[in-house]
C-alpha positions in Angstrom: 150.6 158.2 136.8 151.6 156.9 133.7 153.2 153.7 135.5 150.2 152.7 137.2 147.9 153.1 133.4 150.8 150.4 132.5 150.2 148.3 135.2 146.2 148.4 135.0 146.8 147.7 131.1 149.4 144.8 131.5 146.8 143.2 134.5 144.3 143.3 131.8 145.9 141.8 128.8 147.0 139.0 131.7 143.6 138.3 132.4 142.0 138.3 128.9 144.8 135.5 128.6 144.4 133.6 131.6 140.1 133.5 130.1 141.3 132.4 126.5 143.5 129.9 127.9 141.6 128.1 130.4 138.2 128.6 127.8 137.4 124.7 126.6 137.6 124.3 122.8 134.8 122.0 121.2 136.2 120.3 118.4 134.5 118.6 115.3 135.5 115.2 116.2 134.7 112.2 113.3 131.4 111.4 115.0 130.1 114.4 116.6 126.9 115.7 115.9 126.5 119.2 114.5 123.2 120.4 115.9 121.1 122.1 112.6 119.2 125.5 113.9 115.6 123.6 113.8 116.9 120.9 116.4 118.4 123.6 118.3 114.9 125.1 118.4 113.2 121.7 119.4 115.8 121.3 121.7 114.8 124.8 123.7 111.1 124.2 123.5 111.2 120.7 125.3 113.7 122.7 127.6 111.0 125.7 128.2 107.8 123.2 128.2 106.5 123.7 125.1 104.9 120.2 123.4 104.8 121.5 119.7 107.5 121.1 116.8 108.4 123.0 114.1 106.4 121.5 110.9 109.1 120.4 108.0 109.1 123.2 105.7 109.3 120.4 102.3 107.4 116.8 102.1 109.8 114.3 100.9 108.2 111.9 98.0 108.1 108.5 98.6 110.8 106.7 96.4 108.9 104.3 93.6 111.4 101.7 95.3 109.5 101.8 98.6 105.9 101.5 97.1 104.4 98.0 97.8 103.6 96.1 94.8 99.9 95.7 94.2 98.5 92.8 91.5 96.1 94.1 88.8 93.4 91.1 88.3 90.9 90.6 85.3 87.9 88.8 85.8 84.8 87.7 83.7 83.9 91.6 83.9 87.3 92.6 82.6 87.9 89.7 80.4 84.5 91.1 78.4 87.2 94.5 77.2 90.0 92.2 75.4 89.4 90.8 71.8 88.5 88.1 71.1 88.4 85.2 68.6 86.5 82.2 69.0 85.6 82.7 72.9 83.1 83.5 74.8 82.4 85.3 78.6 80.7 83.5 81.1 81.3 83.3 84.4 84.8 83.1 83.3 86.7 82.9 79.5 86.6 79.5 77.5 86.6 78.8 74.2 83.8 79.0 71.7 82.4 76.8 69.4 83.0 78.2 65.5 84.0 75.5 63.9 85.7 77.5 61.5 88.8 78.0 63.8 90.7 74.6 63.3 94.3 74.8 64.9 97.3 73.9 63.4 98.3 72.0 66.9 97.9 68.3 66.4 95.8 66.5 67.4 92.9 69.3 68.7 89.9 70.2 66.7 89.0 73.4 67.8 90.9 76.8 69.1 89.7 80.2 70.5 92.2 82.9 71.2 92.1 85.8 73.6 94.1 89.1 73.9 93.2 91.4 77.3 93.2 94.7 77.4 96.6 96.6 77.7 97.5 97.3 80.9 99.9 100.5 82.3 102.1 100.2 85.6 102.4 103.0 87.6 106.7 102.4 87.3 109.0 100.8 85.2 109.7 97.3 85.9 111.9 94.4 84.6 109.4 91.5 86.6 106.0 90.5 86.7 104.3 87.8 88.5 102.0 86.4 86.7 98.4 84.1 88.0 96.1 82.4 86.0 93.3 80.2 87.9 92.0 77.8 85.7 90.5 74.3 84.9 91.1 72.0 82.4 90.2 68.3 81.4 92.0 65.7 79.9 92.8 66.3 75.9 92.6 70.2 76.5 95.5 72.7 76.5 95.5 76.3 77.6 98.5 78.6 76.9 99.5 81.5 78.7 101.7 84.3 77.4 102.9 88.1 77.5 104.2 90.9 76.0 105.1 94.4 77.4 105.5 97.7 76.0 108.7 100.2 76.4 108.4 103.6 77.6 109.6 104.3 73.9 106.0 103.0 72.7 108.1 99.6 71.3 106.2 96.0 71.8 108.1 93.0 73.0 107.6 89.5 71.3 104.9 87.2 73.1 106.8 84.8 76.0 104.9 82.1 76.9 105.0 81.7 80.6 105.0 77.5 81.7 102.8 76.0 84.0 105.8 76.0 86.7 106.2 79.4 86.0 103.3 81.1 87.3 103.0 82.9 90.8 106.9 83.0 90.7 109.2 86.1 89.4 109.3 85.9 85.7 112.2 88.3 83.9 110.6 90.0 81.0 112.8 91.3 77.5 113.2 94.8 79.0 112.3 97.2 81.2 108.7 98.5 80.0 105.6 100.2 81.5 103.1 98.3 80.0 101.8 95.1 79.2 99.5 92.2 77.9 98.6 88.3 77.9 97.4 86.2 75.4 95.2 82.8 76.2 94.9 80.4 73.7 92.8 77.4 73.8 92.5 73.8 72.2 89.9 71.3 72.5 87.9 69.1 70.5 84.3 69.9 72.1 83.9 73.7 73.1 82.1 72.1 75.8 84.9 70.4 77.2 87.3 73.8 77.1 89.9 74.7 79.4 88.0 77.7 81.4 89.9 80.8 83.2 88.4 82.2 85.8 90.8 85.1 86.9 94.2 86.4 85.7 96.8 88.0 87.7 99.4 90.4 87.1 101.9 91.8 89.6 104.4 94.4 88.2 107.8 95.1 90.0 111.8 95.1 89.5 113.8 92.1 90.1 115.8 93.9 93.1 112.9 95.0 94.5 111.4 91.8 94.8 114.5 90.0 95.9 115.1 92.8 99.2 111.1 91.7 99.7 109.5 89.4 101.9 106.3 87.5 101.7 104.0 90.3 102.6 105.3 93.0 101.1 103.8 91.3 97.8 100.3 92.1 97.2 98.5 89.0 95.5 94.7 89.1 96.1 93.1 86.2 98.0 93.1 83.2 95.7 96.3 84.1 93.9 99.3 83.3 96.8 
């Protein structure tokens, strides 16, 4: 009796051996996927006809890096909220006619000057791109420049941004979150001023605008 209790136990441990053995091991090869619990889940409903998924349980915010760049534009409606000296709002901004403001600027009579409003992006940024659709005549001048302000509440210098620099990346002094322009204009007759009809400011970071391609800039119509 006690032989064959042996001989059942010995069968048994040969069997449990023989299972082991011949059992295929899954190994966590470079490359292999290992499947989280909620695709396992997924995975069973499709298998048991069932259309729904399980909802994510945490919304991921969009990265400021992905956001499209959008232009901010001041018109004569805007342009009516800057300060002013020696201009005046029409249809668009030109320069008035006190004949107080004399310009050091040989030779032109006559200046007006114009500050906007400040401006805040919704990100830091390094770049702007900057628009300015206007009309001048012969013996005029119009400048264009901007400042921007730090998170740290500090104000850059003015830049003046060239003729062949508009509606192109322009590198500002640091990375900031707000800014401003400045017009200035020169003429002899306020009648015969350089007029602005809209300005243009796109906000962004150099790399951002680099990995871009044409559309994912924002310029409203009239400003591209």
């Amino acid at each position: 009796m006690k032989n064959t209790k042996l001989v059942v136990v010995a069968l048994a441990l040969v069997v449990v051996g023989i299972y082991f053995w011949q059992r295929p091991v899954q190994k966590n090869l470079p490359g292999n996927k290992i499947e989280t619990p909620e695709a396992s889940i997924e995975r069973e409903d499709a298998v048991s006809g069932k259309s729904w998924k399980r909802a994510a349980t945490q919304t991921q915010a969009e990265p400021a890096s992905a956001r499209i760049p959008v232009a901010v534009v001041h018109q004569a409606t805007d342009f009516i909220k800057g300060e002013s000296a020696n201009t005046v709002v029409t249809d668009g901004l030109q320069m008035g006619g006190e004949a107080r403001f004399k310009p050091r600027l040989f030779p032109y009579k006559l200046f007006g000057i114009y500050i906007s409003p400040e401006e805040q992006s919704a990100d830091v940024f390094d770049t702007v791109i900057p628009s300015c659709k206007s009309t001048t005549v012969e013996g005029t001048k119009l400048t264009f420049e901007l400042r921007t302000k730090s998170r740290e509440g500090d104000w850059s210098v003015w830049q003046e941004v060239s003729t062949n620099q508009l509606e192109k990346p322009f590198l500002v002094n640091s990375p900031a979150l707000n800014w401003q322009y400045r017009l200035t204009f020169y003429a002899d007759d306020p009648a015969q001023s350089p007029k602005v009809s809209s300005v243009s400011i796109l906000t962004s970071t150099a790399t951002t605008i680099a990995s871009s391609n044409d559309s994912s800039v924002q310029l409203p119509a009239g400003h591209n």
